[in-house]
C-alpha positions in Angstrom: -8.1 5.5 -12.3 -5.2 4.3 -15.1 -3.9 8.0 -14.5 -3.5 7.3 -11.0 -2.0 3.8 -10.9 0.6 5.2 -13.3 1.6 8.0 -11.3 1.5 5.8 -8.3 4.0 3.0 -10.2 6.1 5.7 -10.9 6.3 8.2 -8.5 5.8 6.2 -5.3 9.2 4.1 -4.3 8.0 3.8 -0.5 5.4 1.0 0.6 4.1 0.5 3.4 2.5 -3.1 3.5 -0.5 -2.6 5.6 -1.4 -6.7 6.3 1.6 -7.9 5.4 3.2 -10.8 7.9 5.6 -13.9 7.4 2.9 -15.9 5.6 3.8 -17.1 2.2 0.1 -18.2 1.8 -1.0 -14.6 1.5 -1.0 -12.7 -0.8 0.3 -9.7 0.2 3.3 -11.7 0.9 3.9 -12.3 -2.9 2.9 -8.5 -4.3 5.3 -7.0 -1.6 8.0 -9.4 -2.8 7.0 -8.3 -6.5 7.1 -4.6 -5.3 10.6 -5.2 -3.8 11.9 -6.6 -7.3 10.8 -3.8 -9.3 12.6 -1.3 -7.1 10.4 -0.3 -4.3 11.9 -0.6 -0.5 8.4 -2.7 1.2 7.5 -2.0 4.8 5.7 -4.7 6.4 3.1 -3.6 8.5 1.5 -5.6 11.4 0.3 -6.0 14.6 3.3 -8.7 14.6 5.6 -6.5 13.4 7.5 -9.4 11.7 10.7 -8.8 8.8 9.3 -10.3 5.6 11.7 -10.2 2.6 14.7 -8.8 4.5 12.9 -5.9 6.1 12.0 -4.8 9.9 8.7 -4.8 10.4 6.4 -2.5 12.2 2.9 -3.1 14.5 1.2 0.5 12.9 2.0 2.9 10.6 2.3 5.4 13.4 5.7 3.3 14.4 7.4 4.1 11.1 9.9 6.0 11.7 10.4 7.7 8.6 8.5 9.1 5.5 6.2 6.3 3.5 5.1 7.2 -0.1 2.3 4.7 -0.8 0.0 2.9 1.5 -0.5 -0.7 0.2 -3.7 -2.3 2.3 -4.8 -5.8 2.5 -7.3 -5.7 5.0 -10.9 -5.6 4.4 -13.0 -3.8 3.2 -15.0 -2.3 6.5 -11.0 -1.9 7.9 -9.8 -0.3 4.9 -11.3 3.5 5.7 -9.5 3.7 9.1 -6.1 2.5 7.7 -7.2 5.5 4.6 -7.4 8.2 7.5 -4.5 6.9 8.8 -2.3 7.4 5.9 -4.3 10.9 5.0 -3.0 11.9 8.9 1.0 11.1 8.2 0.6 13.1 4.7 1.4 10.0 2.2 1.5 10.4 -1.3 -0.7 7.6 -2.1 -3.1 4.9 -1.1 -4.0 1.6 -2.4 -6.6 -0.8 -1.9 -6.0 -4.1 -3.2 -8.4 -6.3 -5.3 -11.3 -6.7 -3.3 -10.6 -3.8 -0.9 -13.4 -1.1 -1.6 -14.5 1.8 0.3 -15.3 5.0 -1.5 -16.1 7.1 1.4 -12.5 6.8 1.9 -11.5 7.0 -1.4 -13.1 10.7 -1.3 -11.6 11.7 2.1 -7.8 10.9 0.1 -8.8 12.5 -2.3 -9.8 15.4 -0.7 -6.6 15.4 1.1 -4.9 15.6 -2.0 -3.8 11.8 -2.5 -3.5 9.8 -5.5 -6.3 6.6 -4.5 -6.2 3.1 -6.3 -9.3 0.5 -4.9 -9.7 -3.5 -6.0 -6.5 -3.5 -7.7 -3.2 -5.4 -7.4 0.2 -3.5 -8.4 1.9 -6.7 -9.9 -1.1 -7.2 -12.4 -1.4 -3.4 -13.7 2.4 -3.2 -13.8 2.3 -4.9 -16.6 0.2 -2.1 -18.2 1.2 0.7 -16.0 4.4 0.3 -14.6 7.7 2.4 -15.4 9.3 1.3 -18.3 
C-alpha cells in the first residue's frame, strides 16, 4: 500500500473531492485545503456543488468538465464502491478512500482497471512519510 500512496502523492496533481462542501467542521474541508497547499488544484464535489477554498464546485463527477487524476472520497463506507466505479468509468489515475472508508470489492474492481487504490487513509498524515520531497 506505501508504494501506492507514494506514487499517488506524486504523480496525481488533480483531486477530485468527492464529499467535500463549505463546512469547515468536516474534515474533508481541511485535507482538501492541505492538498491545495502542497500543490494539488482540489475539486469539490457535491450534490451542492458549492466553491470551497477558491474553487467551483461540481454536483457529480460526471459534471467535471475536464480530466481528474485522483478521486479523494469521504463518504461511507457502503457509498464508497459506487463513487469507485464511478471514477474506474471516467479512466482516473487513482482512488482514495479516506480513514474509515473501506470496501475491498471496490478496491479489486480499480485495480483491475488498472488504478493505483489507497483505503482508511488520510493524504495529509502519510504526506509526511510519503509525500514528494
Amino acid at each position: 500500500m506505501s508504494d501506492d500512496i507514494r506514487w499517488v502523492l506524486a504523480n496525481c496533481d488533480t483531486w477530485a473531492v468527492v464529499g467535500l462542501a463549505d463546512n469547515p467542521a468536516r474534515a474533508a474541508h481541511g485535507v482538501a485545503r492541505f492538498l491545495q497547499q502542497h500543490g494539488k488544484r482540489i475539486v469539490p464535489v457535491h450534490p451542492k456543488a458549492e466553491a470551497v477554498w477558491g474553487e467551483p464546485g461540481y454536483a457529480s463527477l460526471a459534471d467535471i468538465p475536464f480530466e481528474v487524476d485522483c478521486v479523494d472520497v469521504f463518504r461511507r463506507s457502503e457509498d464508497a464502491g459506487g463513487v469507485a466505479d464511478e471514477a474506474i468509468a471516467l479512466g482516473v489515475k487513482a482512488v482514495w478512500f479516506q480513514l474509515g472508508v473501506i470496501d475491498n470489492a471496490a478496491g479489486a474492481r480499480a485495480r483491475a482497471a488498472g488504478l493505483r487504490f489507497v483505503q482508511d487513509h488520510c493524504p495529509a498524515i502519510e504526506w509526511s512519510r510519503h509525500g514528494p520531497a
